[in-house]
C-alpha positions in Angstrom: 0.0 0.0 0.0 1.3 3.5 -0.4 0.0 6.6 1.2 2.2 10.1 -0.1 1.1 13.2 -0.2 2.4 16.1 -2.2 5.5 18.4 -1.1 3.9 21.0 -2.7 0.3 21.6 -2.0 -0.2 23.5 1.2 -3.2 21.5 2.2 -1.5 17.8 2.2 -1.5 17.3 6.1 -3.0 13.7 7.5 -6.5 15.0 8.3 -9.6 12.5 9.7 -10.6 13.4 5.7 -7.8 10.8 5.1 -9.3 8.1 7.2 -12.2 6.3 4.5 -9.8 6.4 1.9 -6.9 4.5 4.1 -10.0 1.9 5.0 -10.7 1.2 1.2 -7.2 0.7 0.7 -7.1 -2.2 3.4 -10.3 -3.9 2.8 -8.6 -4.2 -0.2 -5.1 -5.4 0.9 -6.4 -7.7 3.9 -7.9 -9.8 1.4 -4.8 -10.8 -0.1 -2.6 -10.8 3.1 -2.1 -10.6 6.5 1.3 -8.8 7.1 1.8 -5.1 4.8 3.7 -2.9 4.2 2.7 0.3 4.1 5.2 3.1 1.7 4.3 6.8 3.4 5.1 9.9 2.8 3.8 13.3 4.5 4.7 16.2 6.2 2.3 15.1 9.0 -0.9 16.5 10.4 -3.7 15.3 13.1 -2.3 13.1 15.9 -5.8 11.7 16.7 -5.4 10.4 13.0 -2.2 8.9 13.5 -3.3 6.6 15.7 -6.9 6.1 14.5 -4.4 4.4 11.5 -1.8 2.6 13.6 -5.5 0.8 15.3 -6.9 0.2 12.4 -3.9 -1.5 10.7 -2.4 -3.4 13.6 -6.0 -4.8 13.8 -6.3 -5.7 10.6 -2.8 -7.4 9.4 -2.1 -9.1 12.9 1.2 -10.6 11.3 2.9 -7.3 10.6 2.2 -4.2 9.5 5.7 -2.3 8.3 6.3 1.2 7.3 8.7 2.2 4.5 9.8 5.5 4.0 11.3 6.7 0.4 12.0 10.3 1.9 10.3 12.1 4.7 7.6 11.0 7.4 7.4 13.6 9.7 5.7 15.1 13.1 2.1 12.8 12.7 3.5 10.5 10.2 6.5 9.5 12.2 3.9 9.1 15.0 2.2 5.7 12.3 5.9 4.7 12.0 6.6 4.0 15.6 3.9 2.4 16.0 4.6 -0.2 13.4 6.5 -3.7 13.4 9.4 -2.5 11.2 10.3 1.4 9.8 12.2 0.5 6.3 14.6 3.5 5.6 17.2 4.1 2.8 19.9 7.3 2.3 17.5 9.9 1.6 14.7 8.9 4.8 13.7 10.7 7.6 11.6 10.7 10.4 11.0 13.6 12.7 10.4 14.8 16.5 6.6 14.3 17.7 6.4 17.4 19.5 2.8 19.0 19.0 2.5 22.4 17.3 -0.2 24.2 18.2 -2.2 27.1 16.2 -1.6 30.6 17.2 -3.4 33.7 16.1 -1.6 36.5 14.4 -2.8 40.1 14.2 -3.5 40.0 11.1 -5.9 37.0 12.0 -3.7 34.2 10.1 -2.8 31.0 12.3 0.9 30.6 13.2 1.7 27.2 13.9 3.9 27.1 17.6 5.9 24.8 19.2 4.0 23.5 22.7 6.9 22.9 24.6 8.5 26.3 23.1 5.4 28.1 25.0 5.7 26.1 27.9 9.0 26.9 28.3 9.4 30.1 27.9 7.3 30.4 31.3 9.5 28.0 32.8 12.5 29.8 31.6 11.3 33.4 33.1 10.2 31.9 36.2 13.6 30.4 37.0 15.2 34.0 36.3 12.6 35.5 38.3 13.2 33.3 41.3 16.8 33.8 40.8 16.7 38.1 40.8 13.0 39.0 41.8 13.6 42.6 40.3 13.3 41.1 36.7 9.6 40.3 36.7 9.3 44.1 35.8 11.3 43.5 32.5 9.1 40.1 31.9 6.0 41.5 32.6 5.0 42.6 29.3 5.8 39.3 27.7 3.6 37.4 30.7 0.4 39.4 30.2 0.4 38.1 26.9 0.5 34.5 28.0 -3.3 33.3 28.6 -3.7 30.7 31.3 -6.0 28.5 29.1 -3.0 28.0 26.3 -0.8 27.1 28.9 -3.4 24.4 29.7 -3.7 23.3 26.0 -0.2 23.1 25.6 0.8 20.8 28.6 -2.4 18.6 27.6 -1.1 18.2 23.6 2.7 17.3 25.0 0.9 14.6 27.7 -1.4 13.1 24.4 1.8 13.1 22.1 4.0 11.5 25.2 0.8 8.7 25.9 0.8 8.2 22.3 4.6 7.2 22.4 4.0 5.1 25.9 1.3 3.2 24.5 2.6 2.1 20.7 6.5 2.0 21.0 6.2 -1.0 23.1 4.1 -2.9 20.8 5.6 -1.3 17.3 9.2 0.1 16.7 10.8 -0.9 20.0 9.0 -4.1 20.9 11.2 -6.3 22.7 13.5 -3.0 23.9 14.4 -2.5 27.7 11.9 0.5 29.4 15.2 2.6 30.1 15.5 2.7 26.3 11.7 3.4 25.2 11.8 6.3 27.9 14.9 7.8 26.8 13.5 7.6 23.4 9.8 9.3 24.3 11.8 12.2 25.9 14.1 12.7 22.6 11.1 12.2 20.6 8.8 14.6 22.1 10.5 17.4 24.1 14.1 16.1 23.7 17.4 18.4 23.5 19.0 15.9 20.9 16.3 16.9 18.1 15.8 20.7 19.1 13.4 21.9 16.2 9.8 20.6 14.8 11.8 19.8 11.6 14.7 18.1 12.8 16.3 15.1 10.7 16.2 11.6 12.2 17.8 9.5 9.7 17.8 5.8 9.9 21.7 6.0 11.6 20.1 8.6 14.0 16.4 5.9 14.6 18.7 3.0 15.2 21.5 4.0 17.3 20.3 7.3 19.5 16.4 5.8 19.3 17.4 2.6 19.5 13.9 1.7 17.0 13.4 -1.5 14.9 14.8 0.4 11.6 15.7 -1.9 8.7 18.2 -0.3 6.1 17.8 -0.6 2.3 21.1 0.7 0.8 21.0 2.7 -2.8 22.4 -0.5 -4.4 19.9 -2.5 -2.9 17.1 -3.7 -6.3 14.4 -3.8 -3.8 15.1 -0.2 -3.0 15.4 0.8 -7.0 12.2 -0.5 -7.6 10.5 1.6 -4.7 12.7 4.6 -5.4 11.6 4.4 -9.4 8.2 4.0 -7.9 8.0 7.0 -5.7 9.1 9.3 -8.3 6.6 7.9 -10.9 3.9 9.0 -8.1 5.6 12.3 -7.2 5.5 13.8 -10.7 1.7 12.9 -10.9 1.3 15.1 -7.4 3.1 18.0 -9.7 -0.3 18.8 -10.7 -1.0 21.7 -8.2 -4.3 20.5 -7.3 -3.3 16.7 -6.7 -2.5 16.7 -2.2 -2.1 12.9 -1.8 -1.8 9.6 -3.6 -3.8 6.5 -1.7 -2.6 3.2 -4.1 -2.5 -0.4 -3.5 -1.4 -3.5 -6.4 -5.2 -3.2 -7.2 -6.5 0.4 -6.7 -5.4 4.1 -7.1 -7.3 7.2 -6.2 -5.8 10.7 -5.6 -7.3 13.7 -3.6 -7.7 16.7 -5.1 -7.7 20.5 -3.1 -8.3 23.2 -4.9 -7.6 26.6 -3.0 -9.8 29.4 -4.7 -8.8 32.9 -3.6 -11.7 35.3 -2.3 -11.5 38.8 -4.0 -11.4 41.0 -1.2 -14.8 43.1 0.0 -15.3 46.5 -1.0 -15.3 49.1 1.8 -18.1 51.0 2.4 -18.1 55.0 3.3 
């Protein structure tokens, strides 16, 4: 089965939208076979989605189900990865933190996409200054009266989601079999880590073997099985070229692609 979604269109994020489509694709798959593999490709998206999928298709292959990634499976879609068997990576694949982003409003009334643990810590950071020389909390003032209690809230609850997300598959996906020290070490990297600082952070297959210690096969270049998925992805890729086309569902027997058009409003005239 194959799941990628365009590197262009600005509206290709895993979405609940997604889910119907991903269960046509295994009614279709689960009647030839028990164990799949699944190829995947996106920038990421809901986390509720993410493991709405890893249910559905742990349920429904019960002798594997494997993820293979031919270049990038980030934030949501690294979240399907470690709950799988088996992440398949070659030279050009990457996974990503977990850390949630959440959706700030700008003044000009366009969402901005945050870090949670960035505005979590930022109170954590001027507290401990504070503590240290009282006299600063004039200088920090400003910045705290911006800070509503209720995002604070919404924050800590998306890290504890993304951190009982990670608690609950690693141990029966990516690091089955591992030693708890590991799979905690891994959880704190993953989601509010130092080693993997930014949202967009590389974790190559070296990087998910050795410093995540996950179940990370490697398919070198040379390797004919990852020739014919490499030829593959980029036969799929220039169909998404079309700027409409957001995401390619296929399996050996079925193909459909999602379509987003974005239609831009003309703005409203201004009355006297």
């Amino acid at each position: 089965m194959a799941y990628i979604a365009s590197t262009a269109h600005p509206l290709a994020a895993l979405t609940q939208q997604d889910v119907p489509l991903f269960l046509d694709l295994i009614q279709v798959a689960k009647k030839q076979a028990k164990k799949v593999y699944l190829i995947l490709q996106s920038p990421g998206g809901d986390g509720n989605t993410a493991e709405k999928l890893v249910e559905l298709f742990r349920a429904m292959f019960p002798e594997g189900f494997n993820v293979i990634i031919p270049q990038f499976a980030k934030s949501a879609a690294t979240m399907i990865s470690v709950g799988s068997d088996n992440i398949v990576m070659g030279e050009p694949s990457e996974l990503g933190p977990i850390d949630p982003q959440v959706p700030m409003p700008l003044p000009s009334g366009q969402m901005q996409f945050v870090p949670a643990k960035a505005y979590v810590g930022i109170i954590d950071e001027i507290m401990g200054k504070v503590k240290i020389d009282p006299s600063a909390l004039s200088t920090y003032y400003p910045i705290l009266q911006q800070i509503k209690p209720e995002m604070i809230k919404y924050c800590e609850d998306m890290i504890g989601f993304t951190e009982d997300f990670a608690k609950r598959w690693l141990p029966k996906g990516a690091m089955k079999g591992r030693a708890q020290a590991d799979i905690d070490r891994t959880i704190l990297e993953l989601v509010k880590g130092e080693r993997f600082r930014i949202h967009g952070s590389v974790i190559n297959y070296a990087a998910a073997r050795d410093t995540l210690k996950m179940e990370v096969e490697y398919w070198p270049l040379e390797d004919p099985r990852w020739s014919v998925l490499w030829e593959y992805y980029l036969r799929v890729a220039s169909t998404l070229l079309n700027p409409i086309a957001a995401k390619t569902f296929e399996t050996t027997e079925s193909s459909m692609t999602m379509n987003i058009q974005i239609l831009s409003q003309p703005p409203q005239k201004q009355g006297p």
